[in-house]
C-alpha positions in Angstrom: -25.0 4.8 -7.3 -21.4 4.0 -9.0 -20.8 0.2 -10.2 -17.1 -0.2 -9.5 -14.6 -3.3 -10.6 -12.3 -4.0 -7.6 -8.8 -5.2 -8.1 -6.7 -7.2 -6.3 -3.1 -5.8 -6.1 -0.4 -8.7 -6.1 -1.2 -10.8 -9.2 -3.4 -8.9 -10.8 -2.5 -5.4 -10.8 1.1 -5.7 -10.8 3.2 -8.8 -11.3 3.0 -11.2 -8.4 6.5 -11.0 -6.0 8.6 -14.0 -6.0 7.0 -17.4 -4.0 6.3 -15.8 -0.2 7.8 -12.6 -1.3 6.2 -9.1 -0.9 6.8 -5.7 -2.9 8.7 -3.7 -0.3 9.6 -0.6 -2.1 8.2 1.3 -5.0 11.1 -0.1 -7.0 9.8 -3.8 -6.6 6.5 -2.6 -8.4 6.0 -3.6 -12.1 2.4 -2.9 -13.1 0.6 -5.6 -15.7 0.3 -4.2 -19.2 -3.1 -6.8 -19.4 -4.1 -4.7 -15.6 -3.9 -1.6 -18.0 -5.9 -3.1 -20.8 -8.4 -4.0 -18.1 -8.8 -0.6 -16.7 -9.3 0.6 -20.1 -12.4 -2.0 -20.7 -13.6 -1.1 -17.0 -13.6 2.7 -17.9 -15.1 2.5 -21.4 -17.9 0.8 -19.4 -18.3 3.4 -16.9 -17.1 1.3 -14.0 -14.7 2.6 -11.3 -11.7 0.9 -10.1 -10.6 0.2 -6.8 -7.9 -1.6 -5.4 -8.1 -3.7 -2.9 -5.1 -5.6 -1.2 -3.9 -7.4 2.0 -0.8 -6.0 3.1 0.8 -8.0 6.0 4.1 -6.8 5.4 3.2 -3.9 7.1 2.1 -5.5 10.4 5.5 -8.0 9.9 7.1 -5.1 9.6 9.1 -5.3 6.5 8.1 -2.3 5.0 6.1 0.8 6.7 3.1 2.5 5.7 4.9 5.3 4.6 6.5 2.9 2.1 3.5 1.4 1.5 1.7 4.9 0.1 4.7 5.6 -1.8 4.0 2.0 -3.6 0.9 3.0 -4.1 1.7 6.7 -5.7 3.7 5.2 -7.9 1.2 2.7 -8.9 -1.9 5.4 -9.6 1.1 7.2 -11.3 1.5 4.6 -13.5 -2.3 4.2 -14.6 -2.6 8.0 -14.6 0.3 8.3 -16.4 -1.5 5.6 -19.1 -4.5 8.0 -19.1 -6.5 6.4 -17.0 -7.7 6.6 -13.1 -8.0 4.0 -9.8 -10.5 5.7 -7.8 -8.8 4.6 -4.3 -6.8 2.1 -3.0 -7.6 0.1 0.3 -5.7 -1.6 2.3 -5.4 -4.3 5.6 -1.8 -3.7 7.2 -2.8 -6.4 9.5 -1.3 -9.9 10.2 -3.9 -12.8 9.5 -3.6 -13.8 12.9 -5.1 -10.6 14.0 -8.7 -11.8 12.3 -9.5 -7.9 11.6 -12.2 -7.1 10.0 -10.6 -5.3 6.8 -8.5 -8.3 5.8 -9.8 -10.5 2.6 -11.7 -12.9 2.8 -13.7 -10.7 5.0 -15.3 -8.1 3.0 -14.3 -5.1 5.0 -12.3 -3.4 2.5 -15.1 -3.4 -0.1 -18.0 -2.3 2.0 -15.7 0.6 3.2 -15.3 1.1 -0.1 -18.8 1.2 -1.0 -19.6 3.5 1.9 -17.5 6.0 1.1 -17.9 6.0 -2.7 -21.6 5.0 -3.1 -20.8 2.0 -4.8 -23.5 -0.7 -5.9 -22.2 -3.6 -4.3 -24.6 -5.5 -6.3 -23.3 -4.2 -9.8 -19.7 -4.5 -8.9 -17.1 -6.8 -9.5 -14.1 -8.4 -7.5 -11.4 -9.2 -9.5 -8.7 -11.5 -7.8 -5.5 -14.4 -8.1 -7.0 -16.0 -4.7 -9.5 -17.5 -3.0 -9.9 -15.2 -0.2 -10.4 -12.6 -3.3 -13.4 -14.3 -4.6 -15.0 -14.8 -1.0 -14.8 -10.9 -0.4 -16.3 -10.1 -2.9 -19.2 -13.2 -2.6 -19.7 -11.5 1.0 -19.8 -8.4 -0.1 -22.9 -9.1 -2.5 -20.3 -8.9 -6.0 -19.9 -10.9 -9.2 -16.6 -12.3 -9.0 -13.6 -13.3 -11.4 -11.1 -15.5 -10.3 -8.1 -15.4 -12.2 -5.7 -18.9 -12.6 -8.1 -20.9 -10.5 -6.5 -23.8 -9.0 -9.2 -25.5 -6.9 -11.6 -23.5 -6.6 -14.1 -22.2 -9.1 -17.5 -20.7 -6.5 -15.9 -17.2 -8.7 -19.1 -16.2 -11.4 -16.1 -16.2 -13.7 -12.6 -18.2 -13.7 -10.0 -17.5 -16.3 -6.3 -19.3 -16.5 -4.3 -15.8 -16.7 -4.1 -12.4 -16.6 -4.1 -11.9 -19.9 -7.3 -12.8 -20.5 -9.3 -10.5 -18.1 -9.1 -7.1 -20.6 -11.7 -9.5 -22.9 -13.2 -11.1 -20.1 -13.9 -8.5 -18.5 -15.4 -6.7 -21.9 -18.1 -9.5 -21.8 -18.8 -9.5 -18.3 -19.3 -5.9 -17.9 -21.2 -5.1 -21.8 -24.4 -7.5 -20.4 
């Protein structure tokens, strides 16, 4: 079975959009150099990646899911671009009033995930900016890192910014 490190998108993979905001176009997308550094720890470690991400805009309709996979090709064009690979990218176009089953904090996303890609659950990460990150992965049976914890701190680990997951994760992942 494959251990995999799952990513948040907004925060984590790619700068956060302004307060409330969301990435509407491929333009809007500005991938983190430290996301990058990461990816290069998770691979040398022989992790997959997989992203992860509640996308509400969709089901708010300010942006489509056609615009939505263009995001996301420039994104894995980005990281392939870099040398490196996401495995797949999941997503929950749904509105949180919906209570679907894919959107985080629920763990629908991962275990999908896991199905489809034999993914150890138990060997896996969740890396995320929220708290609704950090209870996915808890509920999908992961180790969790929780990046610039405000209240919270249930995550295995907690770090105060992105740029400190590349090392962070180097720790974490060589035990």
């Amino acid at each position: 079975m494959r251990r995999c490190v799952f990513f948040d998108r907004d925060g984590i993979v790619n700068t956060p959009p302004k307060e409330g905001g969301y990435v509407e176009r491929p333009d809007d997308l500005v991938v983190e150099p430290a996301f990058l550094d990461a990816l290069r720890v998770v691979v040398k470690h022989g992790y997959d990646a997989i992203v992860v991400t509640n996308q509400q805009g969709v089901g708010k309709s300010l942006y489509s899911e056609k615009t939505l996979g263009e995001i996301h090709n420039k994104l894995l064009n980005v990281v392939e671009s870099s040398g490196l690979k996401i495995l797949a990218v999941y997503y929950c176009p749904h509105l949180a009033e919906e209570r679907c089953d894919c959107r985080k904090p629920k763990p629908g996303l991962l275990l999908r995930a896991a199905d489809e890609w034999q993914i150890d659950l138990a060997s896996s990460w969740m890396v995320g900016d929220s708290v609704r990150d950090v209870e996915a992965g808890m509920a999908a049976g992961c180790r969790t890192v929780l990046v610039n914890p405000q209240t919270d701190d249930r995550a295995n680990v907690c770090i105060e910014r992105i740029g400190c997951l590349p090392a962070t994760l180097a720790d974490v992942l060589g035990i």
